[in-house]
VEXKOL-14297 format. One record per residue (C-alpha): chain; x, y, z. Coordinates in nm, 3 decimals. Example, Ala and Ser with C-alpha at 12.3 -4.5 7.8 and 13.67 -1.06 7.14 Angstrom:
BEGIN
+-------+---------+---------+---------+
: chain :      c1 :      c2 :      c3 :
+-------+---------+---------+---------+
:     A :   1.230 :  -0.450 :   0.780 :
:     A :   1.367 :  -0.106 :   0.714 :
+-------+---------+---------+---------+
end
This chain:
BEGIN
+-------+---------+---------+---------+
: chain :      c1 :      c2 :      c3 :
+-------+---------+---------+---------+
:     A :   0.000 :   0.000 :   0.000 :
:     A :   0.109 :   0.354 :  -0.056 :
:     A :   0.075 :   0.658 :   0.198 :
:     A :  -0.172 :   0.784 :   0.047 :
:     A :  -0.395 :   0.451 :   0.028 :
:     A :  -0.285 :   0.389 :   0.391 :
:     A :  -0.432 :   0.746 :   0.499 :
:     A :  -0.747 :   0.724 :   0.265 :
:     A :  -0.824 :   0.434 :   0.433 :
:     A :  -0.691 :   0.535 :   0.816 :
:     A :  -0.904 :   0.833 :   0.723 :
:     A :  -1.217 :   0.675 :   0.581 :
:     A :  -1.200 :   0.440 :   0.942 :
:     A :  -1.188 :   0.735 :   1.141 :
:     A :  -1.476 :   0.875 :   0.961 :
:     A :  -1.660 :   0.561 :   1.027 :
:     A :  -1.617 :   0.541 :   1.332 :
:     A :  -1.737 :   0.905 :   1.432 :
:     A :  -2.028 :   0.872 :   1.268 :
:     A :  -2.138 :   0.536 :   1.421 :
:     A :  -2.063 :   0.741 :   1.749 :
:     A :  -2.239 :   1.036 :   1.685 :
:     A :  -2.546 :   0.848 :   1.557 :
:     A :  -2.516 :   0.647 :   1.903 :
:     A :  -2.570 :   0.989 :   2.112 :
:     A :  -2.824 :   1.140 :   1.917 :
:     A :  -3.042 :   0.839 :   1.799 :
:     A :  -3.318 :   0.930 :   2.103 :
:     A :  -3.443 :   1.291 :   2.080 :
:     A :  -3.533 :   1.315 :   2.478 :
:     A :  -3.197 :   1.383 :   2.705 :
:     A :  -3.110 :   1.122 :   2.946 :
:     A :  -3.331 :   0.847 :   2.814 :
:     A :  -3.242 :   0.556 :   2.678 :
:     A :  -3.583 :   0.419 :   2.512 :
:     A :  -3.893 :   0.335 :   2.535 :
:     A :  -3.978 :  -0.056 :   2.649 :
:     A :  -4.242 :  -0.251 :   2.524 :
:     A :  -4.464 :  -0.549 :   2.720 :
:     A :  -4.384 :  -0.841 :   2.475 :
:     A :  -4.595 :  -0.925 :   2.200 :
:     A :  -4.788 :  -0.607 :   2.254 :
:     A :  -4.586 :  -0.293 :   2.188 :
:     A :  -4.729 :  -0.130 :   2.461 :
:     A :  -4.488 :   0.034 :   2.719 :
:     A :  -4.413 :  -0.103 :   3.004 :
:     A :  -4.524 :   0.152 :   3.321 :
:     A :  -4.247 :   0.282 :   3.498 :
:     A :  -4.347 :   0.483 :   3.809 :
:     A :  -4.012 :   0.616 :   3.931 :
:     A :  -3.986 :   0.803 :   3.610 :
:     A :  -4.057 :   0.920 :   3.208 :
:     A :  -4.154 :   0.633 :   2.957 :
:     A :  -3.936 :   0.820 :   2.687 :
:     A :  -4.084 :   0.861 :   2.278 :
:     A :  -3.996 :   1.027 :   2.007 :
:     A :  -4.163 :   1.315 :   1.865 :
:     A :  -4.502 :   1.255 :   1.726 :
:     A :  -4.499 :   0.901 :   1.839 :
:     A :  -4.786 :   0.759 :   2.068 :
:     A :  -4.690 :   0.569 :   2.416 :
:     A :  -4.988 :   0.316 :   2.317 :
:     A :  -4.988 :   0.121 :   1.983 :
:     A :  -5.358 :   0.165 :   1.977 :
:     A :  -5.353 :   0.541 :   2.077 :
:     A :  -5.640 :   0.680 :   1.891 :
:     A :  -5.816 :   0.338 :   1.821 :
:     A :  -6.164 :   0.282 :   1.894 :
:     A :  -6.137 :   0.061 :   2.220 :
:     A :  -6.378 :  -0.096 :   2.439 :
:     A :  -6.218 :  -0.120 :   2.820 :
:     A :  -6.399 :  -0.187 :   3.112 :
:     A :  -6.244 :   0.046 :   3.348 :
:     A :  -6.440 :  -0.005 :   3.653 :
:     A :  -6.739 :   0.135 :   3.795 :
:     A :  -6.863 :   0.532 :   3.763 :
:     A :  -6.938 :   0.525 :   4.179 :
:     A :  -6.548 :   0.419 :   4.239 :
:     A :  -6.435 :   0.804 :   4.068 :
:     A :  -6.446 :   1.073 :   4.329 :
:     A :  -6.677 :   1.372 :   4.250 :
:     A :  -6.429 :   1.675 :   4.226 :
:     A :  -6.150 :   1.372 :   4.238 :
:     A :  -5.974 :   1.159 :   4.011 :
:     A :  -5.859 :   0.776 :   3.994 :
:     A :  -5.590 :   0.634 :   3.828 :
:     A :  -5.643 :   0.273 :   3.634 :
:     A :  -5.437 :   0.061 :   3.476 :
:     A :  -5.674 :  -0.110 :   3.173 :
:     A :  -5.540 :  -0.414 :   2.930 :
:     A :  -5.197 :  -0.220 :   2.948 :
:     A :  -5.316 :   0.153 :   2.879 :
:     A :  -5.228 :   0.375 :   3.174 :
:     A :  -5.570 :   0.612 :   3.226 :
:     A :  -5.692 :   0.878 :   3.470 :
:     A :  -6.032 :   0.870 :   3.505 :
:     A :  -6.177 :   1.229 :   3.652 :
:     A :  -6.509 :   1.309 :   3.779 :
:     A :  -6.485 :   1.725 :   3.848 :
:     A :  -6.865 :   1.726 :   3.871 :
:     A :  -7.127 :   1.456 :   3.905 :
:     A :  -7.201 :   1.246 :   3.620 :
:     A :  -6.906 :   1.402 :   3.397 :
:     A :  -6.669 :   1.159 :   3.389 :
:     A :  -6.318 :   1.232 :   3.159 :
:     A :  -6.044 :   1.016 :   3.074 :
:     A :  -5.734 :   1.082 :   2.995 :
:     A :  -5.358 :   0.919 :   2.886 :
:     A :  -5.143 :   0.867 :   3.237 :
:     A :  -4.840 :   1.019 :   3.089 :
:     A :  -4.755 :   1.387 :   3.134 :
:     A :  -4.737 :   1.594 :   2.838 :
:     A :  -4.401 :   1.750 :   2.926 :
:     A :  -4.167 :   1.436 :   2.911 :
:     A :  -4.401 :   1.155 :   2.928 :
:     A :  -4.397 :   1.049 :   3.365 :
:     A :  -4.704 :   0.934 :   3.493 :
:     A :  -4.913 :   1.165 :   3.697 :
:     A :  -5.022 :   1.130 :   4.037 :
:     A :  -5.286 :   1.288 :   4.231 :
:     A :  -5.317 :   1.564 :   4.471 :
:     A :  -5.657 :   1.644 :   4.575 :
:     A :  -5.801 :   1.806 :   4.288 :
:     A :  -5.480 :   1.809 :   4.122 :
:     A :  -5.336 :   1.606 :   3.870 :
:     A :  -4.963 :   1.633 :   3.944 :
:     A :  -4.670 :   1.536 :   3.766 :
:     A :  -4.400 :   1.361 :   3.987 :
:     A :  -4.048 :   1.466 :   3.825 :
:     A :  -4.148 :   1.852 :   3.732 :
:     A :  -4.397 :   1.937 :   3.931 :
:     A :  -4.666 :   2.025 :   3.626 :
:     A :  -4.985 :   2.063 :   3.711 :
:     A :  -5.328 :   1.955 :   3.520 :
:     A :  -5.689 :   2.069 :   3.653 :
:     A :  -5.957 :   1.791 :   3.621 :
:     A :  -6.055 :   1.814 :   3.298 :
:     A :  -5.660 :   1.812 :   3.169 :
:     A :  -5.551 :   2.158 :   3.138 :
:     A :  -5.198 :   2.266 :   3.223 :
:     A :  -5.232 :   2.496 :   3.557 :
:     A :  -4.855 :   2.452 :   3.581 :
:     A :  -4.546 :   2.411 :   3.384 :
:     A :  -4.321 :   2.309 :   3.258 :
:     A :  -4.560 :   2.120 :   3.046 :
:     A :  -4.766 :   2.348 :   2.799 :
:     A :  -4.979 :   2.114 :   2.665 :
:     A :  -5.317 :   2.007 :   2.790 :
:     A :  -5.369 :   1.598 :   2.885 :
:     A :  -5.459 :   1.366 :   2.615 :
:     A :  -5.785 :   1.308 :   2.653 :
:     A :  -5.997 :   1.005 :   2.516 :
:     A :  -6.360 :   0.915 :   2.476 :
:     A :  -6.561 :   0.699 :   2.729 :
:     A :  -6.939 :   0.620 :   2.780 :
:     A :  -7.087 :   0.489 :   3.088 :
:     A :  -7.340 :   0.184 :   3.054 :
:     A :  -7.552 :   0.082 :   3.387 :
:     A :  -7.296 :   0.292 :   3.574 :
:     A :  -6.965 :   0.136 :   3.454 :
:     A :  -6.746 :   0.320 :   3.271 :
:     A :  -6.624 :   0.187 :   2.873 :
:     A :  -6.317 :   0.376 :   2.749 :
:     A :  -6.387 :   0.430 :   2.394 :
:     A :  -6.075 :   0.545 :   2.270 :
:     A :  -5.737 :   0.718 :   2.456 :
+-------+---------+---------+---------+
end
């Protein structure tokens, strides 16, 4: 080999290698997650209470987000009025909120800001690593999140409630 072969190639490795490195930091779009992991079989996430369940931009952290569904979650009477409940539903993460009687909402458990799940404080729907706040019907009362809760569709039939689609 010449010199110059030797450093095209010494040079094209280098390259290589950079590249494979680069695309190894930036291949997940949310800081300090690694990526997002799936129930087998289901593609679902699986819940993770001590922190985010990480996705990419425009992605949804259900593979039937937007689907018409048809989940029992549990009876109307078992929702606070004023409250909220949180339910866990053939792998979807929901908050179910009552603010007055008879209006029942649902919404996705997973905070709008960087995906945690939300707990709840009183009236409050209260995310646990930044503090962002949601009122019962899913609006952001504090940040850092701007956006609203993603809410879903639900009936209730003889007083049990039927998640329609999240």
């Amino acid at each position: 080999m010449t010199d110059l072969t030797r450093r095209r190639v010494l040079t094209g490795a280098g390259t290589a290698i950079s590249l494979a490195a680069i695309a190894g930091c930036t291949s997940n779009s949310n800081s300090g997650a690694s990526h997002v992991v799936t129930s087998p079989g289901t593609g679902v996430p699986s819940t993770n209470s001590a922190g985010p369940t990480p996705t990419a931009a425009g992605t949804s952290t259900s593979a039937s987000a937007g689907a018409s569904l048809e989940l029992q979650a549990g009876p109307l009477s078992e929702v606070p009025v004023g409250g909220a409940k949180l339910v866990t539903v053939d792998g979807h993460d929901l908050i179910l909120t009552q603010a007055a009687a008879g209006q029942p909402s649902v919404f996705m458990n997973r905070c709008t800001h960087l995906g945690c799940k939300i707990g709840i404080e009183g009236s409050a729907l209260v995310c646990p690593c930044h503090a962002s706040k949601f009122d019962l019907a899913g609006k952001v009362l504090q940040g850092p999140a701007t956006a609203p809760l993603t809410e879903g569709s639900l009936r209730v039939d003889n007083g049990q409630i039927i998640v329609e689609k999240v």
